[in-house]
C-alpha positions in Angstrom: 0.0 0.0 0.0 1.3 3.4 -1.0 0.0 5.1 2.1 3.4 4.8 4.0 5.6 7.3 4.1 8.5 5.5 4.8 11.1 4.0 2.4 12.7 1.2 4.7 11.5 -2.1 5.4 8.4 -2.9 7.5 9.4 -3.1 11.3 12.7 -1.7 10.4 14.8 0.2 13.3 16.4 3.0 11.2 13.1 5.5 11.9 14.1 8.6 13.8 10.2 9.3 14.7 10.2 5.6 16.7 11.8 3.8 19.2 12.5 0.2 18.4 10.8 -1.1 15.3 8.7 0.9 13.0 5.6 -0.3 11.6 5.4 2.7 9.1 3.6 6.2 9.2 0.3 7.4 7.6 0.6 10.4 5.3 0.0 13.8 7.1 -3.3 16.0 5.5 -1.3 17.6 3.3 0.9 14.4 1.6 -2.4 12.5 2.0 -4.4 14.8 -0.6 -1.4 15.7 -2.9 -1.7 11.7 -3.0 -5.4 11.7 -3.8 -4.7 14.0 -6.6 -2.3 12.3 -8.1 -3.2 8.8 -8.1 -7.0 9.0 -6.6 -7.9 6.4 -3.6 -5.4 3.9 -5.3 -3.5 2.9 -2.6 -4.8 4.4 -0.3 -6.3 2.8 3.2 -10.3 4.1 2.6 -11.2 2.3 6.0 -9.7 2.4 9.9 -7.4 0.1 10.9 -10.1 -1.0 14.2 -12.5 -2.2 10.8 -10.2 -3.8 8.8 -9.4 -5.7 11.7 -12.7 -6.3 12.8 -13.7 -7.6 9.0 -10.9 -9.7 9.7 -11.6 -11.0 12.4 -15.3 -11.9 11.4 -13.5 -13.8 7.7 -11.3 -16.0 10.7 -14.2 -16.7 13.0 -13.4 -19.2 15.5 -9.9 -20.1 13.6 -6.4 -18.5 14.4 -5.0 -16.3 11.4 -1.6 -17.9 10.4 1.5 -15.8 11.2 1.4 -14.6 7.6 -1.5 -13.7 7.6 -1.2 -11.6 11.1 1.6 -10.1 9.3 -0.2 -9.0 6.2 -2.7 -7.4 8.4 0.0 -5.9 10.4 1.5 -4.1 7.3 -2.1 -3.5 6.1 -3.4 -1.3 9.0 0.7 -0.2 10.1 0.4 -1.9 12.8 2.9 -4.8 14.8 1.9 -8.3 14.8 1.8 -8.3 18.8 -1.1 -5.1 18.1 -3.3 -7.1 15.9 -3.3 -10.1 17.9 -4.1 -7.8 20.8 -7.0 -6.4 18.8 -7.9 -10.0 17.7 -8.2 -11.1 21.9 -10.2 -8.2 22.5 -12.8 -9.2 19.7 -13.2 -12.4 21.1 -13.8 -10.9 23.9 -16.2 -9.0 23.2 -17.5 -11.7 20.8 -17.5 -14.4 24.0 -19.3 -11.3 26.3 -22.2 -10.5 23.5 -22.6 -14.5 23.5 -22.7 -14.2 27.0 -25.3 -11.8 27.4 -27.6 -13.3 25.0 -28.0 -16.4 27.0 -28.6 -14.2 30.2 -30.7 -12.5 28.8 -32.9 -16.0 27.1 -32.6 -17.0 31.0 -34.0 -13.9 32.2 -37.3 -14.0 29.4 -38.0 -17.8 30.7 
């Protein structure tokens, strides 16, 4: 995707902005509509990184994306692999918790 700024590897350790490794940069306002103009929304990430991940999520269901695939979302949403599978715990989570509440609330009705 061309909406990175930077021009070294993904989780590289020569970025000056980060500490440690750097998952890569969205384009600032500015960059991000000379960009637009240029090529249009090729490239570019339309939606968050919280929905991609949450489409994602949904496409796995109960299974356990493979470290490849982790690490194409990573680069997808510039994010580390230890954030998405952070994200991907908390939406089972929430996933087991709206289960959770359903059969309360059945319990509740009778």
């Amino acid at each position: 995707m061309d909406h990175r700024w930077t021009t070294f590897p993904y989780l590289s350790q020569q970025c000056s902005k980060c500490q440690g490794k750097c998952a890569g940069h969205f384009l600032s306002q500015v960059d991000n509509l000379a960009h637009y103009k240029k090529h249009g929304t090729k490239g570019m990430m339309i939606n968050p990184p919280s929905k991609i991940l949450s489409e994602a999520h949904k496409t796995f269901g109960a299974s356990k994306p493979s470290e490849e695939q982790l690490i194409d979302l990573a680069k997808k949403t510039l994010l580390t692999t230890e954030h998405v599978n952070m994200w991907f715990e908390h939406l089972d989570t929430v996933q087991k918790n709206r289960a959770e509440g359903v059969k309360k609330a059945k319990a509740k009705r009778g």
